[in-house]
mmCIF file of the N, C-alpha and C atoms, coordinates in Angstrom:
data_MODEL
# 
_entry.id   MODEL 
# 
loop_
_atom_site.group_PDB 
_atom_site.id 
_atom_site.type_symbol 
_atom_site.label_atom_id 
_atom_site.label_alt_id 
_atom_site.label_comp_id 
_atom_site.label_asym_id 
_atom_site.label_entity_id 
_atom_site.label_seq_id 
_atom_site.pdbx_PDB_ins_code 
_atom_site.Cartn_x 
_atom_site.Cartn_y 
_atom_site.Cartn_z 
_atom_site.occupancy 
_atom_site.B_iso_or_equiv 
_atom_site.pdbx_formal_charge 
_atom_site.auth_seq_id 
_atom_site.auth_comp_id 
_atom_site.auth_asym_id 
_atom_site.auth_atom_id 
_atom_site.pdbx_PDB_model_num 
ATOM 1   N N  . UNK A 1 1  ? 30.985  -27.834 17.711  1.00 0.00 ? 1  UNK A N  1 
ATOM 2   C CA . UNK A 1 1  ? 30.039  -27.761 18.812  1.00 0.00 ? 1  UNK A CA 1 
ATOM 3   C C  . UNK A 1 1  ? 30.146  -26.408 19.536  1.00 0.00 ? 1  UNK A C  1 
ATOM 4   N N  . UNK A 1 2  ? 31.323  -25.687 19.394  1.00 0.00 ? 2  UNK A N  1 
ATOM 5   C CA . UNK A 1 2  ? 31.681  -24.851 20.170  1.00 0.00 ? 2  UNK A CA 1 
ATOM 6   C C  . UNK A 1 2  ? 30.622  -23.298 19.752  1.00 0.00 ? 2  UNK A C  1 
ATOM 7   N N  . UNK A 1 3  ? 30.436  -23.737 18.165  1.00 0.00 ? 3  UNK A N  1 
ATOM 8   C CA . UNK A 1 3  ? 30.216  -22.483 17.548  1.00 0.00 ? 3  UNK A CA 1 
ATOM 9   C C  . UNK A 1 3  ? 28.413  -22.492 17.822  1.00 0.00 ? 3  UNK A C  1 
ATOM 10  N N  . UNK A 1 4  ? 27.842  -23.524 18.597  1.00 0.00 ? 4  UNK A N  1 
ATOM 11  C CA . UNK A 1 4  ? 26.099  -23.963 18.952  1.00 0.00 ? 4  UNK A CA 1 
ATOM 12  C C  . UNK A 1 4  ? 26.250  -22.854 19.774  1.00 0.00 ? 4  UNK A C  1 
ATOM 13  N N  . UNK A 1 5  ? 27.354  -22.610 20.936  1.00 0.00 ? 5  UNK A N  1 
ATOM 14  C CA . UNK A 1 5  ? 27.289  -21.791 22.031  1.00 0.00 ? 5  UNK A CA 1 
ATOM 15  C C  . UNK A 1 5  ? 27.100  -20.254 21.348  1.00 0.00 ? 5  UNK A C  1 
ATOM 16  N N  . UNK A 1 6  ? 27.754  -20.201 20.435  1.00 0.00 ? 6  UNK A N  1 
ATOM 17  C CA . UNK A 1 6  ? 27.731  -18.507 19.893  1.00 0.00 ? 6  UNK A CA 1 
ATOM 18  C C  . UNK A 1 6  ? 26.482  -18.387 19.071  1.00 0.00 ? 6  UNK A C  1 
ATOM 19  N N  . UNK A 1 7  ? 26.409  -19.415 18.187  1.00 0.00 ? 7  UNK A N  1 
ATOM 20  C CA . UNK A 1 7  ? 25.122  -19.254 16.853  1.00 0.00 ? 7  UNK A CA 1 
ATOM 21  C C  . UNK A 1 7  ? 23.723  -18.814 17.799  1.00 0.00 ? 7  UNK A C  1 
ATOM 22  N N  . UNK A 1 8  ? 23.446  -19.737 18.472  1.00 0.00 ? 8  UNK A N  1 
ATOM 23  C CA . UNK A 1 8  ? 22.153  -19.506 19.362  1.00 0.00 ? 8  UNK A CA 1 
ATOM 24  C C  . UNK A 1 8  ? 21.707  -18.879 19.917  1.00 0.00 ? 8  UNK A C  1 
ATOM 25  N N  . UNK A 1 9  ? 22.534  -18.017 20.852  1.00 0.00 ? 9  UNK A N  1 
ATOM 26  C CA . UNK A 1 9  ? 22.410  -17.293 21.149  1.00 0.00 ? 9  UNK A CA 1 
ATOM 27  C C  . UNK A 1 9  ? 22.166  -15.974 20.421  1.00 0.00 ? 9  UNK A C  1 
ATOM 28  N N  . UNK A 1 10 ? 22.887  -15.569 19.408  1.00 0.00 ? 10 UNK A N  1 
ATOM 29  C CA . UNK A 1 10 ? 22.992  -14.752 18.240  1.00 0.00 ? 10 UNK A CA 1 
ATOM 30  C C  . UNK A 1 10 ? 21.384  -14.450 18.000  1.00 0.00 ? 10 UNK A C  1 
ATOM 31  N N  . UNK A 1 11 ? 21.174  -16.200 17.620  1.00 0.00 ? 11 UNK A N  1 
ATOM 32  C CA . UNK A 1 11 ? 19.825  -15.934 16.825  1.00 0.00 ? 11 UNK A CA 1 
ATOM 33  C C  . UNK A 1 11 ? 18.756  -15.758 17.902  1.00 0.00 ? 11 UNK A C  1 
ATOM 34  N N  . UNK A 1 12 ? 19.155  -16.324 18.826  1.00 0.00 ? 12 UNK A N  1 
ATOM 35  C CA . UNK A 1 12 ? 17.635  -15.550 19.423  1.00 0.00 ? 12 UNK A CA 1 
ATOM 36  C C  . UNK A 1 12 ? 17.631  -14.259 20.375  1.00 0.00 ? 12 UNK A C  1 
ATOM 37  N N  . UNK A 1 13 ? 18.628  -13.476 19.895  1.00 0.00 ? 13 UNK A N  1 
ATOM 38  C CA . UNK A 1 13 ? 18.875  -12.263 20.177  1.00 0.00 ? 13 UNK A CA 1 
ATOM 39  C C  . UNK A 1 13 ? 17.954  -11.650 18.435  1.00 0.00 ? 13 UNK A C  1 
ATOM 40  N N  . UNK A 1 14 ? 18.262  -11.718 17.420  1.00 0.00 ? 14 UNK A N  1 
ATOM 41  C CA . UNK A 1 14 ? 17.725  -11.298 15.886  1.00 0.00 ? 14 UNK A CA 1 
ATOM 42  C C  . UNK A 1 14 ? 16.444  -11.873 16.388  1.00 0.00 ? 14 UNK A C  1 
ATOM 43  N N  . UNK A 1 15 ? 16.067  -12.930 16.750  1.00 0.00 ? 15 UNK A N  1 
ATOM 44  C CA . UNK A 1 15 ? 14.357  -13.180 16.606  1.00 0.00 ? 15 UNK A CA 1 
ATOM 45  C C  . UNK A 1 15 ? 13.748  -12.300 17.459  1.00 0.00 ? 15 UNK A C  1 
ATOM 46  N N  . UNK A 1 16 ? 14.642  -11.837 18.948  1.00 0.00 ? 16 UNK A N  1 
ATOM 47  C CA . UNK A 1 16 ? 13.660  -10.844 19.712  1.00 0.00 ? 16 UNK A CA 1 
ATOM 48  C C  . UNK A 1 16 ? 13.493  -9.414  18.989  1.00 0.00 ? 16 UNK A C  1 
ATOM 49  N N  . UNK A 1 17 ? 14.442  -9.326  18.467  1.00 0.00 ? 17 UNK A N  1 
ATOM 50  C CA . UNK A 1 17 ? 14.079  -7.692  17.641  1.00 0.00 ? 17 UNK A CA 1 
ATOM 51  C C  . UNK A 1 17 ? 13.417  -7.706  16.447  1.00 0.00 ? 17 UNK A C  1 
ATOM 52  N N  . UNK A 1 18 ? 13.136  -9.221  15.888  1.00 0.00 ? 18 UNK A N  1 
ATOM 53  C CA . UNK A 1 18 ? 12.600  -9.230  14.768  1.00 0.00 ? 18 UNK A CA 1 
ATOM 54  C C  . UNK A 1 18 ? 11.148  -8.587  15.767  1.00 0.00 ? 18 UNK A C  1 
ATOM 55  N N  . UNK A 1 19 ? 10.240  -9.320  16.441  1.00 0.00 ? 19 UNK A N  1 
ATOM 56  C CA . UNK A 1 19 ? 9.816   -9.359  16.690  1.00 0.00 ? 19 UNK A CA 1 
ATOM 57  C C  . UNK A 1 19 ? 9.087   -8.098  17.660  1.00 0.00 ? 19 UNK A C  1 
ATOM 58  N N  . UNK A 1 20 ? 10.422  -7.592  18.387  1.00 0.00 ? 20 UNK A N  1 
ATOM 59  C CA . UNK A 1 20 ? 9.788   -6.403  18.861  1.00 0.00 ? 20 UNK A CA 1 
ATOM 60  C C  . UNK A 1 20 ? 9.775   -4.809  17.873  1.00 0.00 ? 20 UNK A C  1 
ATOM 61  N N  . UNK A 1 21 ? 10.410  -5.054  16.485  1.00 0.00 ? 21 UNK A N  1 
ATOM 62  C CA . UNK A 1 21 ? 10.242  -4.403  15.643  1.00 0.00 ? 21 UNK A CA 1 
ATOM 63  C C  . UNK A 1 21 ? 8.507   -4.578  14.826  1.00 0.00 ? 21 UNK A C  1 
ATOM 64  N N  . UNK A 1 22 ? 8.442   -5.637  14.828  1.00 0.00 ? 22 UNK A N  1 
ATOM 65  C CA . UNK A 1 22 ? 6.786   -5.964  14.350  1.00 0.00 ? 22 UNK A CA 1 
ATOM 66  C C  . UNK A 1 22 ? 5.734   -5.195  15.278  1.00 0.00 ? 22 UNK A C  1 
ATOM 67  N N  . UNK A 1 23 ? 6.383   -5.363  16.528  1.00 0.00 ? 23 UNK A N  1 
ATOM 68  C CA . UNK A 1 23 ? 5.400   -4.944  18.204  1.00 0.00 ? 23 UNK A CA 1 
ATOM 69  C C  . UNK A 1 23 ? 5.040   -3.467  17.833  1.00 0.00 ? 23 UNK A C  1 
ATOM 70  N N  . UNK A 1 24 ? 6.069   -3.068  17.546  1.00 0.00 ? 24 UNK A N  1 
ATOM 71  C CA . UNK A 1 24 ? 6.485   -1.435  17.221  1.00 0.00 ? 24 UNK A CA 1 
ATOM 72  C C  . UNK A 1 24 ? 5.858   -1.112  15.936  1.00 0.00 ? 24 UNK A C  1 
ATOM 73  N N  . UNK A 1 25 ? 5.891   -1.401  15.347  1.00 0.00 ? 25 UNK A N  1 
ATOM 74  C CA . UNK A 1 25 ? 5.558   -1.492  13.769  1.00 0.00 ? 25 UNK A CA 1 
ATOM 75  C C  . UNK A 1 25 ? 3.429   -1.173  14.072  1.00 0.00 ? 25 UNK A C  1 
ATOM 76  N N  . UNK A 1 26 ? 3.088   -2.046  14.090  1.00 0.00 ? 26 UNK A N  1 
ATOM 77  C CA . UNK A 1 26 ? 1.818   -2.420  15.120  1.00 0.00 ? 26 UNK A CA 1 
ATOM 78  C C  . UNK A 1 26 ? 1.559   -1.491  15.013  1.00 0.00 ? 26 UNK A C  1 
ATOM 79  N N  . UNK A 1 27 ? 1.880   -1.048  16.510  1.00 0.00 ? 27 UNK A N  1 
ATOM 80  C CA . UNK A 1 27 ? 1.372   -0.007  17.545  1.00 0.00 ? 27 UNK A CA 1 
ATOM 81  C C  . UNK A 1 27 ? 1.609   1.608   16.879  1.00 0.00 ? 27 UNK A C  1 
ATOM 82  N N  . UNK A 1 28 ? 3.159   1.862   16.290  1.00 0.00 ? 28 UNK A N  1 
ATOM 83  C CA . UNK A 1 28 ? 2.985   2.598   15.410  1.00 0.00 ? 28 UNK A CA 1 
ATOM 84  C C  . UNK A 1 28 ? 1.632   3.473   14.237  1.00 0.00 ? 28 UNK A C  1 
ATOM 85  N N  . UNK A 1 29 ? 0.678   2.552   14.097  1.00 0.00 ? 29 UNK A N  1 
ATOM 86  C CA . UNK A 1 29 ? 0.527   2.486   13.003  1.00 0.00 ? 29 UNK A CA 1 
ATOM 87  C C  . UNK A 1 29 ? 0.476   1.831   12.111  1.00 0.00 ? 29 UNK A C  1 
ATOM 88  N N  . UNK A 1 30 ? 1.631   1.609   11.421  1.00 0.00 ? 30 UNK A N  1 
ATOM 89  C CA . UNK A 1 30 ? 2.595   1.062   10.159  1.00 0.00 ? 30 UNK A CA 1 
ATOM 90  C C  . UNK A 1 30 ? 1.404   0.435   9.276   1.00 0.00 ? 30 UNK A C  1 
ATOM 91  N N  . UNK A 1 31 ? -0.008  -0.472  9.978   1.00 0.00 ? 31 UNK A N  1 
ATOM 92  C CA . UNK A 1 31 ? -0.516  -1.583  9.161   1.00 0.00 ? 31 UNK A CA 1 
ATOM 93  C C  . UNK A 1 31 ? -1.852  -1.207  9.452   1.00 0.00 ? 31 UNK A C  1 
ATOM 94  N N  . UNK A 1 32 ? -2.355  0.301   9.646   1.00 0.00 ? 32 UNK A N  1 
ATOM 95  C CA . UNK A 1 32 ? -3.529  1.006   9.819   1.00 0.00 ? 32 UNK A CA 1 
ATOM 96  C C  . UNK A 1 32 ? -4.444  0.480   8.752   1.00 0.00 ? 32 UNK A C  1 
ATOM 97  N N  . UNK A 1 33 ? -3.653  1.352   7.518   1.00 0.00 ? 33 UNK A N  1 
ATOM 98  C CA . UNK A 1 33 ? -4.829  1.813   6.142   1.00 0.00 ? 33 UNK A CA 1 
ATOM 99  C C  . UNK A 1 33 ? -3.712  0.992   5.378   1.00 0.00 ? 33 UNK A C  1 
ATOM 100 N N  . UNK A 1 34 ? -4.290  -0.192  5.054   1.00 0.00 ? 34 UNK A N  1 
ATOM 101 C CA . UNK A 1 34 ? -3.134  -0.829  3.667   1.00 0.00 ? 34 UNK A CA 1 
ATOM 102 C C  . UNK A 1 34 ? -3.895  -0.704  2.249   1.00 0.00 ? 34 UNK A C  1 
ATOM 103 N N  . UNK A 1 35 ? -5.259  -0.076  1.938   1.00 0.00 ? 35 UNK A N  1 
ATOM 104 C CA . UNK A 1 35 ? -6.055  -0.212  1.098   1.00 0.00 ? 35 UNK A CA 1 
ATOM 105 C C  . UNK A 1 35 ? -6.054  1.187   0.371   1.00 0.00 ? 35 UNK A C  1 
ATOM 106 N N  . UNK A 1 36 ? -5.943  2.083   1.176   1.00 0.00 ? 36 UNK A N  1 
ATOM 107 C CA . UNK A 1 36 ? -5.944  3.663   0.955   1.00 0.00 ? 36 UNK A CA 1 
ATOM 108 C C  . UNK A 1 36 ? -4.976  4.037   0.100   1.00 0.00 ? 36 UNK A C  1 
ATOM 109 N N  . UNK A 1 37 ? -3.498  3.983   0.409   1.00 0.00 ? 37 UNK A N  1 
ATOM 110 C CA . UNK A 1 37 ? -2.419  4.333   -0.648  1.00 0.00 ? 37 UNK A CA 1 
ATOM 111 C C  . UNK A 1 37 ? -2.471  3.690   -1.613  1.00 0.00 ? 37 UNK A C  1 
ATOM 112 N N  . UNK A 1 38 ? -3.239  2.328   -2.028  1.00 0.00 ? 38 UNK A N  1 
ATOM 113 C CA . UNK A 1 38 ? -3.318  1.347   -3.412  1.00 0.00 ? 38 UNK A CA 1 
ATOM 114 C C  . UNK A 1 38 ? -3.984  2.405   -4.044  1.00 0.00 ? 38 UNK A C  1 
ATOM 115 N N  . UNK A 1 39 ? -5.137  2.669   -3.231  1.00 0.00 ? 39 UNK A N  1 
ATOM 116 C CA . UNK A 1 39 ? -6.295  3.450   -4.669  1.00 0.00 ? 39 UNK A CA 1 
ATOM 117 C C  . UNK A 1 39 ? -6.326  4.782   -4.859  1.00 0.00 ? 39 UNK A C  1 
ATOM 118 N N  . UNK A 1 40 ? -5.057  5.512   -3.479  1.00 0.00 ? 40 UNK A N  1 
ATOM 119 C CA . UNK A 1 40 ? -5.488  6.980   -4.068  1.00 0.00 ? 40 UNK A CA 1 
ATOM 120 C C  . UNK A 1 40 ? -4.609  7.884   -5.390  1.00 0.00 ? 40 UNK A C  1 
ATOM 121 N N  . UNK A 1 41 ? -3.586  6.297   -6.028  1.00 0.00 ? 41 UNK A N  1 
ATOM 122 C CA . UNK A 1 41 ? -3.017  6.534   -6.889  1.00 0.00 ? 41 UNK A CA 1 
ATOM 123 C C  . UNK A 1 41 ? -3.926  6.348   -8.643  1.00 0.00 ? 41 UNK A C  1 
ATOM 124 N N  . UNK A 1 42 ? -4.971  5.776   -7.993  1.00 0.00 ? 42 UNK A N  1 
ATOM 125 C CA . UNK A 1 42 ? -6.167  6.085   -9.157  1.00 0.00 ? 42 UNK A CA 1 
ATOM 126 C C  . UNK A 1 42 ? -6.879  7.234   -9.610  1.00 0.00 ? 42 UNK A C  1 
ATOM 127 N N  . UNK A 1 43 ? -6.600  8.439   -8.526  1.00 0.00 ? 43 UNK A N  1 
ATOM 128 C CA . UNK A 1 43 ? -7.671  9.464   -9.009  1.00 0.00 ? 43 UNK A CA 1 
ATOM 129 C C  . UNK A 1 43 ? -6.425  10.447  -9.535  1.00 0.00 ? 43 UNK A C  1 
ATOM 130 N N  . UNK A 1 44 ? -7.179  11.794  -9.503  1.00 0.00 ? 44 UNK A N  1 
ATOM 131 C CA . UNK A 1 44 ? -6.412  12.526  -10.270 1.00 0.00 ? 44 UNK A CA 1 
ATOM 132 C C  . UNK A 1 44 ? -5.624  13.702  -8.988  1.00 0.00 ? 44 UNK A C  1 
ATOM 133 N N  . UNK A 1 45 ? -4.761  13.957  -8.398  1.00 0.00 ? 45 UNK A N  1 
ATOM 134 C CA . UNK A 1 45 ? -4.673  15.160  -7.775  1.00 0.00 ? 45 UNK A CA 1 
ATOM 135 C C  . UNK A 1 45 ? -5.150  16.704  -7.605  1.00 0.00 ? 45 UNK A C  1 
ATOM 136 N N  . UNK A 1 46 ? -5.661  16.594  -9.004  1.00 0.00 ? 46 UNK A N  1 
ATOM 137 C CA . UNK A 1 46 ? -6.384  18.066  -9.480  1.00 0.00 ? 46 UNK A CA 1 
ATOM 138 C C  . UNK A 1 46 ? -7.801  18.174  -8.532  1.00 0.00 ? 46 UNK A C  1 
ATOM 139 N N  . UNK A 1 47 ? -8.212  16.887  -8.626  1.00 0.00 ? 47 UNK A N  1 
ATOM 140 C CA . UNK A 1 47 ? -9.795  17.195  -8.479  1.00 0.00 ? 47 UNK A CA 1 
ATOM 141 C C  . UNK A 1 47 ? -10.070 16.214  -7.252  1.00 0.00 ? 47 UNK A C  1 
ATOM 142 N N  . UNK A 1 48 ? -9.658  17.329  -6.102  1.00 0.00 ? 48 UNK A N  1 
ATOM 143 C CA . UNK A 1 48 ? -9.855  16.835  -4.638  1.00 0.00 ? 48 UNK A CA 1 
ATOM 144 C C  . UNK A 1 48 ? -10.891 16.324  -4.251  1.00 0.00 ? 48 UNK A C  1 
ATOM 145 N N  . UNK A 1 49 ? -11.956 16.311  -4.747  1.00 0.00 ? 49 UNK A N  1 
ATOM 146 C CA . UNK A 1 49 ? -13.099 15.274  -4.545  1.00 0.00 ? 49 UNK A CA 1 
ATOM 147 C C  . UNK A 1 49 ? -13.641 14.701  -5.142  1.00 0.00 ? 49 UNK A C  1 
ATOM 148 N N  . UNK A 1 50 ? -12.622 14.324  -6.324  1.00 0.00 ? 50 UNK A N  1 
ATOM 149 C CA . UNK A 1 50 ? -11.935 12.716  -7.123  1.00 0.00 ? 50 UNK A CA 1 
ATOM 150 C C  . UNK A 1 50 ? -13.574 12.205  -7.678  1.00 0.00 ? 50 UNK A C  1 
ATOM 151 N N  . UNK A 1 51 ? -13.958 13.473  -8.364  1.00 0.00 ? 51 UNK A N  1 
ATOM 152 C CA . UNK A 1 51 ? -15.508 13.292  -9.197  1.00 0.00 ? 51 UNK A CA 1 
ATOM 153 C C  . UNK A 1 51 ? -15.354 13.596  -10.836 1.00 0.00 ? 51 UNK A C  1 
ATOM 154 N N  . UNK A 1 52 ? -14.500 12.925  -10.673 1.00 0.00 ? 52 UNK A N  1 
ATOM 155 C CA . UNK A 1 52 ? -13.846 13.525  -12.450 1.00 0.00 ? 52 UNK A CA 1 
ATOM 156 C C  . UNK A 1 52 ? -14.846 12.257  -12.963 1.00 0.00 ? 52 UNK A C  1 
ATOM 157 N N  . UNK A 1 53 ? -14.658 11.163  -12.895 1.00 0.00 ? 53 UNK A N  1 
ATOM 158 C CA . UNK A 1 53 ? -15.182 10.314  -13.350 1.00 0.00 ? 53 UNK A CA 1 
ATOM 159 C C  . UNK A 1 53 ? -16.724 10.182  -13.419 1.00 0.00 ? 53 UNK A C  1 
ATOM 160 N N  . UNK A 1 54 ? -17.503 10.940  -12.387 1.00 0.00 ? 54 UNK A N  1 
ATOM 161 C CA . UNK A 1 54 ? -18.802 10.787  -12.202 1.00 0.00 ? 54 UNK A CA 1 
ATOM 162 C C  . UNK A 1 54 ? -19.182 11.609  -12.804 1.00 0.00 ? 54 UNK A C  1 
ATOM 163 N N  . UNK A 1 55 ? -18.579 12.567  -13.563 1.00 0.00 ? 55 UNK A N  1 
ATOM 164 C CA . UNK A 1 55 ? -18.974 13.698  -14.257 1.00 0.00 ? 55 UNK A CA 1 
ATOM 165 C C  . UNK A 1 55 ? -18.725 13.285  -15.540 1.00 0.00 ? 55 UNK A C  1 
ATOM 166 N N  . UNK A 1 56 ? -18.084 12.376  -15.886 1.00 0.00 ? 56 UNK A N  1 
ATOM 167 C CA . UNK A 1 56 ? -18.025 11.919  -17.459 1.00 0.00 ? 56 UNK A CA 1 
ATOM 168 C C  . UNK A 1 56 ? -18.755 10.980  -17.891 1.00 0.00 ? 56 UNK A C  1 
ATOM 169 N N  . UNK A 1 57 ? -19.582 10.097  -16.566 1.00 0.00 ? 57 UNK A N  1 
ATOM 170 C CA . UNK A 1 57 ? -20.343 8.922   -16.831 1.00 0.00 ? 57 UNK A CA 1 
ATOM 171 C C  . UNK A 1 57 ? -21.593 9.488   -16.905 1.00 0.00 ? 57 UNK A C  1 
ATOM 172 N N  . UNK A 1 58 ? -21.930 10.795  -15.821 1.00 0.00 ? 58 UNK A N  1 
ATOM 173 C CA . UNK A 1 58 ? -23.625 11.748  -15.853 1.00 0.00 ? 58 UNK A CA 1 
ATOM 174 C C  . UNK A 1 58 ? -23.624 12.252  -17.428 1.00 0.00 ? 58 UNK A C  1 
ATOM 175 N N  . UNK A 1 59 ? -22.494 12.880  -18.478 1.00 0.00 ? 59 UNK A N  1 
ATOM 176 C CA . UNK A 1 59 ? -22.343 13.509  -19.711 1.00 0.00 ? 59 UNK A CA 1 
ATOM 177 C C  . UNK A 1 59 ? -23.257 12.696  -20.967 1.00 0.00 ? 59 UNK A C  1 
ATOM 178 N N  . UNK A 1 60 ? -24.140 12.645  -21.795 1.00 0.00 ? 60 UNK A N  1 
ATOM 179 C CA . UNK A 1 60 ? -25.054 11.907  -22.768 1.00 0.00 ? 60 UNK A CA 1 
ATOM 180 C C  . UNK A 1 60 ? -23.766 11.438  -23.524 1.00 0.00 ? 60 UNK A C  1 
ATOM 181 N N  . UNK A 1 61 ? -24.088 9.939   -23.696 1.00 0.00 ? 61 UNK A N  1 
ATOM 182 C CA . UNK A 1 61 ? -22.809 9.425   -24.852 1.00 0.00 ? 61 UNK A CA 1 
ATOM 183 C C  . UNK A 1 61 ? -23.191 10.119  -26.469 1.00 0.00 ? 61 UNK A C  1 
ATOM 184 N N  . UNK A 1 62 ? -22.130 10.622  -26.946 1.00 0.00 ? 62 UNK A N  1 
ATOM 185 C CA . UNK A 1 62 ? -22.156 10.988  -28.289 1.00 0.00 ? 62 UNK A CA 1 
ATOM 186 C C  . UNK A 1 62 ? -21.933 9.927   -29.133 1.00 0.00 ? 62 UNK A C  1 
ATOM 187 N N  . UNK A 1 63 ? -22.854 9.716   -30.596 1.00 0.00 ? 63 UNK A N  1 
ATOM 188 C CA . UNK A 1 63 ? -22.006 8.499   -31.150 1.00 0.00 ? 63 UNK A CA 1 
ATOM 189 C C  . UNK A 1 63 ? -20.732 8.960   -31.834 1.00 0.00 ? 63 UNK A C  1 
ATOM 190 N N  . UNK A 1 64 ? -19.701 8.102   -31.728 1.00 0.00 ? 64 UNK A N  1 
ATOM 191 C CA . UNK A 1 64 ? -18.201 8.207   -31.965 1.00 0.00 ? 64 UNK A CA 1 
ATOM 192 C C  . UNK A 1 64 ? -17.976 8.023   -33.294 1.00 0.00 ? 64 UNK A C  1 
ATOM 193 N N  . UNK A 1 65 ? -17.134 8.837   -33.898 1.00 0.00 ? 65 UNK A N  1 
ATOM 194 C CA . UNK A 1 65 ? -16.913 8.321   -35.271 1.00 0.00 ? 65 UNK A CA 1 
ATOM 195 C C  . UNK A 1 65 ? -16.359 7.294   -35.680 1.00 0.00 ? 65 UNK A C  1 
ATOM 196 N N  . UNK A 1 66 ? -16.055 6.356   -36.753 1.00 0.00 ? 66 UNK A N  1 
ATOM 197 C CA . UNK A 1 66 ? -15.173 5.583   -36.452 1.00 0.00 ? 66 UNK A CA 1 
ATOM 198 C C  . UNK A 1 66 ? -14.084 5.551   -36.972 1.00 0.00 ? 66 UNK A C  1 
ATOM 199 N N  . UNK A 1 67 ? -12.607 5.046   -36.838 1.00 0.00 ? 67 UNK A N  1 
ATOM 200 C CA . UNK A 1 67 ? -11.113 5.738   -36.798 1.00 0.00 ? 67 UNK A CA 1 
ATOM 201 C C  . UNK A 1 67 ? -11.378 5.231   -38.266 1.00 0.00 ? 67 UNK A C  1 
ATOM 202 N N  . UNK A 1 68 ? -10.163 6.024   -38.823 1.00 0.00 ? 68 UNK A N  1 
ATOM 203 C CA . UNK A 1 68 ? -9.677  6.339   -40.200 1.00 0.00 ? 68 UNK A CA 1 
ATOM 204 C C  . UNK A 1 68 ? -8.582  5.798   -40.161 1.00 0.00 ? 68 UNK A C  1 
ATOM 205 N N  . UNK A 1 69 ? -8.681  4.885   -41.049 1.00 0.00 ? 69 UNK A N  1 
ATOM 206 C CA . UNK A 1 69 ? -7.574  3.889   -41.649 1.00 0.00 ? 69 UNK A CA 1 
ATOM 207 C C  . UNK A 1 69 ? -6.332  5.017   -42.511 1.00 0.00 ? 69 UNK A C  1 
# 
């Protein structure tokens, strides 16, 4: 019983910083743009206005040969 007096206290000392770390976290920033760093690992670094692709889809399709066994 003795150890209710220490545990409890403990923990709701960890839940307030859980918590005012989230507060902080927040306000920071931290949970601005969560969509942005997913996709800007899709383009290429070279081509800063990430039109590599629109330039290969505008190009006339050639017909392709087909692979050699």
């Amino acid at each position: 019983m003795d150890a209710l007096y220490v545990m409890i206290p403990i923990a709701i000392v960890i839940v307030a910083l859980a918590i005012r770390l989230l507060f902080w976290a927040v306000d920071s920033g931290q949970y601005d743009d969560m969509e942005g760093p997913a996709h800007s690992i899709l383009f290429d670094d070279d081509d800063p206005g990430h039109r590599a692709g629109v330039q290969e889809a505008q190009q006339p399709s050639k017909p392709q040969d087909p692979p050699h066994a």
